[in-house]
Steps between C-alpha positions, in 0.01 A plus 500: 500500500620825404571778766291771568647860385464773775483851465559733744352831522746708710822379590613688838531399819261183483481473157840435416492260787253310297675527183833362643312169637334475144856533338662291721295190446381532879146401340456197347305542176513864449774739347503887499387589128464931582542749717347859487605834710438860416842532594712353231793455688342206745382334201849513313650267787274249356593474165540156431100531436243740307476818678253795476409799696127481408339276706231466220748370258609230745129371518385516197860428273694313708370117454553459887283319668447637838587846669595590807387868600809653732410840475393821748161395621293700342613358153400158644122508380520608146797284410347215649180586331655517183737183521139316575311608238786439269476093634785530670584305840553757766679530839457851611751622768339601871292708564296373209355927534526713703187569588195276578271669163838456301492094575172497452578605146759276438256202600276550283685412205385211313738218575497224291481104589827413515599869519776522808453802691708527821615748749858488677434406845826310541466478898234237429788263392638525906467157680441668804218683370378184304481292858333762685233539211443125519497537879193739463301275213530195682358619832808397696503875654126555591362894468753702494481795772754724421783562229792719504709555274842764532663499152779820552770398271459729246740724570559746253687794417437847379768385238301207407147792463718715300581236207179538322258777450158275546674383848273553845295759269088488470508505095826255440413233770151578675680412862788455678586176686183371475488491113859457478646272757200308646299390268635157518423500887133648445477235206587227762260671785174420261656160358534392852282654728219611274399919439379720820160682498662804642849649480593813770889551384717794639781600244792751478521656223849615406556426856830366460618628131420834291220315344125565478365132541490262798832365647367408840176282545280367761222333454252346659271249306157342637320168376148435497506224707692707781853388417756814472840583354742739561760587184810722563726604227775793395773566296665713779581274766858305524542211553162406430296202598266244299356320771092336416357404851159277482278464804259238431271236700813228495773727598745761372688450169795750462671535123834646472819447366482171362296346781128418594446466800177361699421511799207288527243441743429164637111596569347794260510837663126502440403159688738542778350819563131378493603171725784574763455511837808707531445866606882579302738323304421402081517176332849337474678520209797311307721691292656375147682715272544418110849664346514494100792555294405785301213727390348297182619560137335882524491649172654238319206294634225697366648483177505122469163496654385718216720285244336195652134643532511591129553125426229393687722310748422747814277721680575863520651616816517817487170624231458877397131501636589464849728822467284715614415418865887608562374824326254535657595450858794745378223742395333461821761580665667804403139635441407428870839688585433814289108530610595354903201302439407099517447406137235230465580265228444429223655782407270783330727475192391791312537739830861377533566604141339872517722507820840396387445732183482765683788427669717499186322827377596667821852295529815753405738185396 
C-alpha cells in the first residue's frame, strides 16, 4: 500500500515538528509531500518537497492527501474548512477555533464517509491519562467528589510574547494560556471527567507579562450532579507544577510525574458514612502506585492513529468534533474572568463572539 502524502499548512513551531516526523519516516505509511508558509524562508528548509506560500495552492494542486493545519488560531477554521470540502483528510492543530461560534463553524462542514477529520490532542496518547480514564468508565472509582487539577509549567517569557505579533493578543490568538498552553489539559478535563454546568474562573490578565490576555487562572467548575473541580494555571510561575488530584467514593488518585497513584478505600466513602458506628475516623485504605516509562507516542501517535484510522484499521482518538468542549470551557473561562460572573454552560456562543470582537476592536496590539 502506498503512503499517504501530507501537507502541512504552516511550518513553525509545531508545524515543522510535524514535518520532521513525516520526513523522517517516524510514521509508518505516510511521507511529507508539501509544506506551505507565508513566510518563504520556513518553507525553503523543506525543499526536498513541493513548496508554496498559498495555502490554497497546497489544497487544491498539491496531490497530497491529507493536511495538517499548524497555523495562528484564527486561520484554523477556514483552512480546515477548505481542506474538507476539497476531500481532503484533516488534522487541525489545537484549539480547533478559538472561539466556541468559530468551532461551531468548522463542524458543520460536510465530512465525508471515510473522510478523516481529527484534532491534535496528543495528551490523549499518555498512559497515565489512558488508566485513569478507564478507571472512571469502569466504575472502579465510584462518583467522583472533587477534582483538582494545578498545571503551572508554562513558564514563559516576555522574550518568548515578543516573537510573534498574533502572540497573547485578542485578534492573533483569542487568549492567552488558556487558548495557548492548556488546551490539551481542558481537552483531557471533558474527555475524562465530562463538561461542568457552570464555570466561575478568576484570571490575570497581563498579570505577569505586558500582555492583554489571561496569564493567571483560577477556576472553579461545578457538575450537575454536585461534583466540583478546581483548575489552576499560569505562564508566570517558576518552577511550576502539573499535579491532577481526584477525590472520589474509592479513594484519592494523584497523577504526576510519571506516577498514578491510588489511594483506595477499603469500604466506599459513601457506605461507610451511612453504616459506621464510629463518631471519627474514615474507611481504611491501601495504597498502590503505577510508574510508566514515558508519556505515550504524543504527536507522533496521533499521526499514526490518523494514518491507521484512514485505513479502516482504528478508531479515532483524538476526532475534530470533540474540539470544542476544550473551547468552550476556555471560552467560559476567560469570559467569566472579564464579566466576574458564573457562566452557565453551554456557553451562549453568539454572546461570546460579540464580546471577544469587541475586544479586538478596542485592543491597541
Amino acid at each position: 500500500m502506498s503512503n499517504l502524502r501530507f501537507g502541512i499548512i504552516g511550518v513553525g513551531t509545531m508545524g515543522s515538528v510535524y514535518a520532521g516526523l513525516l520526513r523522517e519516516g517516524k510514521i509508518a505509511g505516510a511521507e511529507l509531500g508539501a509544506v506551505c508558509d507565508a513566510d518563504t524562508g520556513r518553507t525553503d528548509l523543506w525543499n526536498s518537497v513541493a513548496m508554496y506560500d498559498r495555502a490554497d495552492l497546497l489544497i487544491n494542486d498539491s496531490g497530497v492527501d491529507v493536511v495538517i493545519v499548524a497555523t495562528p488560531h484564527y486561520d484554523h477554521v477556514p483552512l480546515a474548512s477548505a481542506a474538507l470540502d476539497a476531500g481532503l483528510h484533516v488534522v487541525v492543530d489545537k484549539p480547533i477555533a478559538p472561539t466556541k461560534r468559530g468551532a461551531e463553524t468548522l463542524l458543520q462542514c460536510d465530512v465525508q464517509d471515510g473522510q478523516i477529520f481529527a484534532a491534535m490532542f496528543n495528551q490523549r496518547t499518555d498512559p497515565r491519562y489512558i488508566r485513569l480514564r478507564d478507571m472512571i468508565q469502569s466504575g472502579e472509582l465510584g462518583r467522583i467528589q472533587r477534582i483538582n487539577w494545578i498545571i503551572t509549567d508554562w513558564f514563559r517569557s516576555d522574550a518568548y510574547y515578543a516573537s510573534g505579533g498574533w502572540r497573547a493578543t485578542w485578534k492573533g490568538e483569542g487568549g492567552g494560556v488558556l487558548l495557548n498552553q492548556c488546551p490539551h489539559q481542558l481537552d483531557l478535563w471533558q474527555w475524562l471527567f465530562g463538561m461542568p454546568a457552570r464555570v466561575r474562573a478568576f484570571c490575570g490578565f497581563g498579570r505577569y507579562h505586558n500582555i492583554e490576555v489571561e496569564d493567571d487562572v483560577t477556576a472553579y467548575l461545578e457538575y450537575a450532579d454536585g461534583g466540583s473541580g478546581v483548575f489552576i494555571t499560569t505562564t508566570g510561575e517558576a518552577p511550576g507544577t502539573n499535579r491532577l488530584e481526584i477525590a472520589a467514593d474509592m479513594g484519592r488518585v494523584v497523577v504526576e510525574g510519571t506516577t498514578l497513584q491510588w489511594i483506595r478505600n477499603r469500604t466506599a466513602t459513601a457506605e461507610w458514612c451511612k453504616t459506621t458506628d464510629k463518631r471519627f475516623g474514615a474507611p481504611e485504605t491501601e495504597t498502590t502506585v503505577e510508574t510508566f516509562e514515558n508519556h505515550g507516542e504524543q504527536h507522533a501517535g496521533i499521526l499514526k492513529n490518523v494514518v491507521a484510522a484512514i485505513r479502516g484499521e482504528a478508531e479515532l482518538i483524538s476526532p475534530a468534533i470533540e474540539g470544542i468542549h476544550s473551547v468552550e470551557l476556555a471560552n467560559a473561562m476567560i469570559y467569566s474572568g472579564f464579566q466576574h460572573e458564573t457562566i452557565d454552560l453551554p456557553l451562549d456562543s453568539n454572546r461570546y463572539e460579540e464580546w471577544i470582537k469587541s475586544r479586538i476592536e478596542a485592543s491597541t496590539r
